[in-house]
Steps between C-alpha positions, in 0.01 A plus 500: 500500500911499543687282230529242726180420568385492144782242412401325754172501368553436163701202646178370660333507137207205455541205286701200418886488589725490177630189687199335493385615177788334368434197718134465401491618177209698310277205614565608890480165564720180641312342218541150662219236485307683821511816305362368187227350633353785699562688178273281344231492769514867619549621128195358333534502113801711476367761715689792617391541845439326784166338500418565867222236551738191383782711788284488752395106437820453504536633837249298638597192409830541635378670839671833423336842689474684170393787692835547645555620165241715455664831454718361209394460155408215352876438306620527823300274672566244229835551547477430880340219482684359259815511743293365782382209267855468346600522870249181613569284228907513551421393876345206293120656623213415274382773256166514334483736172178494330368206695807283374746367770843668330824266576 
């Protein structure tokens, strides 16, 4: 592999931005009221991951394919719907999170 290409690669490393890390924080989060409560509903008791069944109820009761999302894992998924939901509900678009209307 010529220098370049391995700068280049190293360049193309996975992860978090520096800019958004410092944006975010070491919660990763926009930790606004939206955030908080799918924290609460997708985290059950503190958890630390994802709890996949409350995800995908979430999904279906706001009419979002979860299987486009298949081939991510389940921290990603959260995180995409959470910017679709965050998304609908600044066009003013009703979203449901854990069977609660959220306003």
């Amino acid at each position: 592999m010529t220098e370049a290409a391995t700068e280049n690669k190293e360049a193309r490393k996975p992860g978090v931005d520096q800019k958004y890390r410092e944006k975010y924080g070491k919660a990763r989060s926009v930790n606004d009221a939206l955030a908080q409560r799918l924290k609460e509903y997708l985290y059950p008791d503190g958890a630390k991951k994802v709890d996949a069944d409350r995800l995908a109820k979430l999904c279906k009761d706001n009419s979002i394919d979860q299987s486009k999302y298949s081939h991510l894992n389940t921290g990603m998924q959260r995180m995409t719907v959470g910017n679709i939901l965050r998304q609908r509900h600044a066009k003013g678009e009703t979203v449901t999170i854990g069977g609660k209307k959220f306003a």
